[in-house]
C-alpha positions as CSV (number, residue, x, y, z in Angstrom):
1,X,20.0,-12.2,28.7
2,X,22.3,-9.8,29.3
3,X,21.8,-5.9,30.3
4,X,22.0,-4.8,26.8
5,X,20.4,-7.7,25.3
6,X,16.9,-6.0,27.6
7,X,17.7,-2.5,26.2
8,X,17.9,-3.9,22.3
9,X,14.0,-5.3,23.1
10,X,13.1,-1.3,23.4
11,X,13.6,-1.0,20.1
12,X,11.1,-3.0,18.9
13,X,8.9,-1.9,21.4
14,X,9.0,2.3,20.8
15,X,9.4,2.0,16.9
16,X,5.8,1.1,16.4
17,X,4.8,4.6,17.4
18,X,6.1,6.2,14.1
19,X,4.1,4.0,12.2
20,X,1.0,6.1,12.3
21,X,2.5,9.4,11.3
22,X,4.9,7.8,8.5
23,X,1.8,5.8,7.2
24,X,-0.2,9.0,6.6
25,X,2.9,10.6,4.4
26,X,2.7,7.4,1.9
27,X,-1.4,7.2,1.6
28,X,-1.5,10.9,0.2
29,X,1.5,10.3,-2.1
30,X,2.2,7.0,-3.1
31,X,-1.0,5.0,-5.8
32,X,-3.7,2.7,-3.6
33,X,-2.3,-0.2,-4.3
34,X,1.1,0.3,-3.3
35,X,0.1,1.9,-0.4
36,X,-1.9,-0.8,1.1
37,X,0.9,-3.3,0.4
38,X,3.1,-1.3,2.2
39,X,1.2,-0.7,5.5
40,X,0.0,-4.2,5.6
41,X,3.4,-5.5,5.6
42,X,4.9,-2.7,7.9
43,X,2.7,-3.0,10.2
44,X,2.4,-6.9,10.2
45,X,6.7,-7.1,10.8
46,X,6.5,-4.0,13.6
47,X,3.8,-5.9,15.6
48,X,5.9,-9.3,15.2
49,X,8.4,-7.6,16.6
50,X,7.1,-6.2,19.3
51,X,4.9,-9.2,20.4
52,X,8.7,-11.1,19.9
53,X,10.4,-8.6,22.5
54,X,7.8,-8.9,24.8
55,X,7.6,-12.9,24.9
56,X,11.5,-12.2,25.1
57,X,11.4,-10.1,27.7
58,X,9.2,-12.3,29.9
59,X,12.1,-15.4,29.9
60,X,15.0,-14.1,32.1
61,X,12.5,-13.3,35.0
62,X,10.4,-16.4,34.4
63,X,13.8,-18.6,35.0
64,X,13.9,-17.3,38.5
65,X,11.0,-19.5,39.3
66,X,11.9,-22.7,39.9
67,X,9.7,-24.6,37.7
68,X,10.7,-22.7,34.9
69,X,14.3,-23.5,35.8
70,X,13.8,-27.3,35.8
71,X,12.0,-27.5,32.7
72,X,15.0,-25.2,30.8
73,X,17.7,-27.7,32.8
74,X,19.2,-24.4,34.5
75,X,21.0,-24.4,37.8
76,X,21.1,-20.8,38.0
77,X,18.4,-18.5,36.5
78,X,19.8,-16.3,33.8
79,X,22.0,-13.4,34.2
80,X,19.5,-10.2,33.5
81,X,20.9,-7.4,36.2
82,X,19.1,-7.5,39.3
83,X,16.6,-10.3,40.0
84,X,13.6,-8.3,41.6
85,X,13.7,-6.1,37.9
86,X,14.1,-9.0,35.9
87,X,11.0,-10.4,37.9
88,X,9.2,-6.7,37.5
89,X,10.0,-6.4,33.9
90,X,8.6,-10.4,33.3
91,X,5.4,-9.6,35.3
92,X,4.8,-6.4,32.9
93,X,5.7,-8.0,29.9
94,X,3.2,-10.7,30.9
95,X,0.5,-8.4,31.8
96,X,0.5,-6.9,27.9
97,X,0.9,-10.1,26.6
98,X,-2.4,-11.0,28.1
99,X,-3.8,-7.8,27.8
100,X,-3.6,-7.7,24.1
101,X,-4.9,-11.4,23.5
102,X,-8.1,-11.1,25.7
103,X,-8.7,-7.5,23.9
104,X,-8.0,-9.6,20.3
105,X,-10.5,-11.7,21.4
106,X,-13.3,-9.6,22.6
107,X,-13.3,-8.1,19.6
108,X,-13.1,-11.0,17.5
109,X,-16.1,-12.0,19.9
110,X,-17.9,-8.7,18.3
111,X,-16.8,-8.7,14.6
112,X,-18.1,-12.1,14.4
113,X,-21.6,-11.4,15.9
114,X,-22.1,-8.6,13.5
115,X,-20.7,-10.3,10.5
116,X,-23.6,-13.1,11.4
117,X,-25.9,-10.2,12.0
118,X,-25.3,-8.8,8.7
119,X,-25.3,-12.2,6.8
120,X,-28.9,-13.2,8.1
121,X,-30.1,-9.8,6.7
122,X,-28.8,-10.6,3.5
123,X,-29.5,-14.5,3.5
124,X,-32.6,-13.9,1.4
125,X,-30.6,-13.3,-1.5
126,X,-28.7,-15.4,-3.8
127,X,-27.1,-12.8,-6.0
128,X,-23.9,-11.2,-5.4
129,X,-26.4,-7.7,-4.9
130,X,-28.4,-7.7,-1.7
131,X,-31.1,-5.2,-1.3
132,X,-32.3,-3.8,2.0
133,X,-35.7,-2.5,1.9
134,X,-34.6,0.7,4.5
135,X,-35.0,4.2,3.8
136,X,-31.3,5.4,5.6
137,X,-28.4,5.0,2.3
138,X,-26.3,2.9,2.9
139,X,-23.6,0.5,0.7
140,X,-21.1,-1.6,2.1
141,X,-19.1,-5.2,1.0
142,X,-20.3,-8.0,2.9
143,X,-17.2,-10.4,3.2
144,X,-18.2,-14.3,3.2
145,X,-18.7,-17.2,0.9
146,X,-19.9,-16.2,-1.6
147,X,-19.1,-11.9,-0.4
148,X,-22.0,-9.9,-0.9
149,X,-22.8,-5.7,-1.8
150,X,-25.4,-5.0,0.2
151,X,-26.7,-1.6,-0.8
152,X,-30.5,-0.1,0.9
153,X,-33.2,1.2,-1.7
154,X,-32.6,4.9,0.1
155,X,-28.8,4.4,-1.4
156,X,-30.9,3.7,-4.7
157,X,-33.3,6.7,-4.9
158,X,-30.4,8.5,-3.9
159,X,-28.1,8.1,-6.6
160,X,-28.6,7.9,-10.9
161,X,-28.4,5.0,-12.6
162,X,-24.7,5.7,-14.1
163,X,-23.6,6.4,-10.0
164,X,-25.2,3.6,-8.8
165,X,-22.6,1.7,-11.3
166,X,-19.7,3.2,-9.7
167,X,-20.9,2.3,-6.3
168,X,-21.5,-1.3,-6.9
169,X,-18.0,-1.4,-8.8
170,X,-16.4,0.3,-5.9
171,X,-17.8,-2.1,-3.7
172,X,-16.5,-5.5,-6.0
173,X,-13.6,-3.6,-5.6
174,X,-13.5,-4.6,-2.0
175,X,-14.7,-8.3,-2.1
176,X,-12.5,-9.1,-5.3
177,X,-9.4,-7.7,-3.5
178,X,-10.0,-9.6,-0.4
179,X,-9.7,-6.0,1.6
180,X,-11.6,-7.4,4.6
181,X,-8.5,-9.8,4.9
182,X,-5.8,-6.3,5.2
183,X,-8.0,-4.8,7.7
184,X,-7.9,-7.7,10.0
185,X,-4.1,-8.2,9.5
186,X,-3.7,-4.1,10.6
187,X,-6.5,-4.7,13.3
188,X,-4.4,-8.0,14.8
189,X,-1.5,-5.3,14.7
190,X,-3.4,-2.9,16.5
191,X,-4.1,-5.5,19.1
192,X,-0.4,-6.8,19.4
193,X,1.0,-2.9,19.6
194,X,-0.8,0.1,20.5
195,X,1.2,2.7,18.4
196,X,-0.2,0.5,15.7
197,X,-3.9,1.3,16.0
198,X,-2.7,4.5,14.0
199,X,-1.7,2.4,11.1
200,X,-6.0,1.4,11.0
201,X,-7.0,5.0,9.4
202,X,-4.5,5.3,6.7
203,X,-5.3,1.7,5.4
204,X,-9.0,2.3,5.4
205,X,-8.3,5.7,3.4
206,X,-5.6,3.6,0.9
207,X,-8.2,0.7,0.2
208,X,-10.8,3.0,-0.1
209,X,-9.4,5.0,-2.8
210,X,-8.0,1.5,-4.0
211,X,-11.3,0.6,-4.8
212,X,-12.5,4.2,-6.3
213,X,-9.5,3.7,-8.6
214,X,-10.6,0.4,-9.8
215,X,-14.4,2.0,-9.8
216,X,-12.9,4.9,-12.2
217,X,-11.3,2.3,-14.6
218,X,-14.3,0.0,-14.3
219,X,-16.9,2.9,-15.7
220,X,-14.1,4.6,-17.4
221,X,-14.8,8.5,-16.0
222,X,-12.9,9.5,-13.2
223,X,-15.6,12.6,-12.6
224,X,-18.3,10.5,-13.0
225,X,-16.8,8.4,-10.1
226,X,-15.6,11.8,-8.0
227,X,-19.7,12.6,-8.0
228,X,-21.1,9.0,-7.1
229,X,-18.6,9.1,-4.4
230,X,-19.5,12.4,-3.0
231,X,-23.2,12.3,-3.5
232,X,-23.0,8.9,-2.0
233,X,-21.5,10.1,1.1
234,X,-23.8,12.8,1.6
235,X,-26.7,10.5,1.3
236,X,-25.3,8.4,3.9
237,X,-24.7,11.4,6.4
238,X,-28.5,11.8,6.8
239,X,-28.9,8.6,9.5
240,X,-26.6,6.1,10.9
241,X,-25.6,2.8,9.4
242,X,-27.6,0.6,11.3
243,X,-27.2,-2.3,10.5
244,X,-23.5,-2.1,8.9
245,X,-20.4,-4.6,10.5
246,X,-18.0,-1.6,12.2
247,X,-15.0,-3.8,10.0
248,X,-16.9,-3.3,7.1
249,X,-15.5,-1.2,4.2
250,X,-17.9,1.1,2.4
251,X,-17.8,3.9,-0.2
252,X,-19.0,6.4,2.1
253,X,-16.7,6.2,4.6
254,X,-13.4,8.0,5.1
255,X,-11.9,11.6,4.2
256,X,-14.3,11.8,1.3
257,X,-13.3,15.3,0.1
258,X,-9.4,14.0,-0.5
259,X,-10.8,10.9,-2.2
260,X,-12.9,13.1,-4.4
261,X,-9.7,15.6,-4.9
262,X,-7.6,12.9,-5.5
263,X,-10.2,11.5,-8.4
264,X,-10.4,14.4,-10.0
265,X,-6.5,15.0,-10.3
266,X,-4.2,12.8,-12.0
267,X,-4.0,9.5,-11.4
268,X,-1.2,8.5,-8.2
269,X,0.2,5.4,-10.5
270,X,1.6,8.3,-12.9
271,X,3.1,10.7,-10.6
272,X,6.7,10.2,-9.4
273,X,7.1,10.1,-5.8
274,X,8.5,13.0,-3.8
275,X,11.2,13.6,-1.3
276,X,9.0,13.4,1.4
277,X,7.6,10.2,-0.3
278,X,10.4,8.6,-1.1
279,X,12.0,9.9,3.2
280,X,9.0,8.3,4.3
281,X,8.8,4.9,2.7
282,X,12.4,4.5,4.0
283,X,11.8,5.4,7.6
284,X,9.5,2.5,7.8
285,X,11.4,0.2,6.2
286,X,14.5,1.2,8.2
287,X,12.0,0.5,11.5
288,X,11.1,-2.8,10.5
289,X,15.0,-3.6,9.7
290,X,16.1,-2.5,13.1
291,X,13.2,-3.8,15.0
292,X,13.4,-7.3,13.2
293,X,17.5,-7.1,13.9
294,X,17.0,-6.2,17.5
295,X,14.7,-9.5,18.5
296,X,17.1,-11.3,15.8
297,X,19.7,-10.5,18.3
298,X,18.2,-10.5,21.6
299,X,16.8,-13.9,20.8
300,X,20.6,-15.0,19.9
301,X,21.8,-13.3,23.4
302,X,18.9,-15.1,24.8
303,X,19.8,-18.4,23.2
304,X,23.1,-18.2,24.2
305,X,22.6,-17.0,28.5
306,X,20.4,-20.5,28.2
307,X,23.4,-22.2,26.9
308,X,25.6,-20.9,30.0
309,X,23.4,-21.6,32.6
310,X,22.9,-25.1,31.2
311,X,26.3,-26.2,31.0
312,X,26.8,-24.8,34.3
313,X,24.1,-27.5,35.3
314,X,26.3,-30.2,33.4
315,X,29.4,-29.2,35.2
316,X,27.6,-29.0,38.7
């Protein structure tokens, strides 16, 4: 690969960090839904391409050893500037490589023994409703076959019987839209790039006020679901959430007060975007184009040092 072929791969590896602030423009102006598609997806193609400049990155010094070299057919190892910071910049790649998988699967390791946690507490049940008998309020969506909304009776005393509608609708919300599945995608990002872990915030806020949207059209009264919301997270603020899974989502969490704001004003699917919107929503699409052209072409300069060296090795 040549010299400029290595710089290209920075691309992909420093536009990752605008992520985060971009994502936060979008989430306050652009409706849920749209939103969430869009952050998924951003962050998704950013961490693919970082994760494809680093495994890029790690090949020219790799061909220096000599096992390496026999197994690609090459008589010389590639051309990549000098050989001790091809080596260097392999060894580093490597180490984040690594680094990233065994974090990914600590926490894999975790989220699965709380998800089991939280399914034996509700295996009692055979409705879609599971009630705790525990005095702290608490809601959340339990993601599974079949998902569950688990919900405590001090969530119930808590709340009216119109609110407690809007809660449980909130929290369908969540299991019907599979949002469990978007937060894992952002949280693999996270793992594969770390300018990507500010991408986790935003999406919680979009799929929270996702689901308040579909909560507000479920009921049909956008105050009455501003108040379940808020009371909800007030009742909630009195004791921890023992027993919830940290990954998952609940109508209690978040920037409450702009989820209530946003409730009470007009809907985001009828507004037009603004400026800032509209710069915003192009600045991460432009990163994802750039990032996805630079491994596009570093992988083609890669592709074609290999061919070199090899028919060097024919003609020796």
């Amino acid at each position: 690969m040549s010299r400029l072929g290595s710089l290209m791969l920075l691309l992909p590896l420093l536009l990752p960090f605008l992520a985060g602030p971009v994502c936060r423009v979008l989430v306050t102006s652009l409706a849920p839904g749209r939103a969430v598609r869009l952050l998924v997806g951003s962050a998704a193609g950013l961490a693919a391409g970082s994760t494809a400049a680093l495994a890029l990155l790690v090949v020219p010094g790799a061909t220096h050893l000599r096992p390496v070299a026999a197994l690609g057919h090459l008589l010389t190892p590639l051309e990549s500037g000098s050989p001790v910071a091809a080596v260097v910049i392999t060894v580093v790649a490597a180490s984040l490589l690594a680094a990233g998988g065994a974090l990914l699967l600590r926490d894999a390791h975790g989220w699965w023994r709380q998800l089991r946690q939280a399914r034996a507490l509700a295996a009692g049940s055979r409705s879609e409703l599971v009630v705790l008998e525990q005095e702290h309020p608490d809601a959340y969506a339990l993601p599974g076959r079949p998902g569950r909304i688990v919900i405590t009776s001090g969530m119930l005393r808590a709340l009216s019987a119109a609110e407690r509608e809007v809660l449980l609708a909130h929290e369908r919300a969540h299991l019907r839209g599979r949002h469990h599945v978007l937060v894992a995608v952002v949280e693999l990002a996270a793992h594969c790039h770390p300018g990507l872990r500010a991408v986790r915030e935003p999406l919680r806020y979009a799929l929270e006020r996702a689901a308040d949207e579909y909560a507000a059209q479920a009921v049909g009264d956008r105050r009455l679901t501003a108040r379940a919301i808020g009371r909800a997270a007030l009742a909630a603020r009195t004791s921890p959430a023992r027993h919830r899974p940290g990954f998952a989502l609940a109508a209690a969490t978040g920037p409450v007060p702009l989820r209530v704001a946003a409730l009470l004003a007009q809907p985001a699917r009828t507004r037009v975007p603004g400026a800032r919107c509209r710069m915003a929503a192009l600045t991460l699409l432009a990163c994802l184009a750039v990032s996805a052209g630079a491994s596009f072409q570093a992988a083609d300069n890669l592709h074609a040092g290999i061919e070199t060296a090899q028919g060097e090795t024919g003609e020796g």
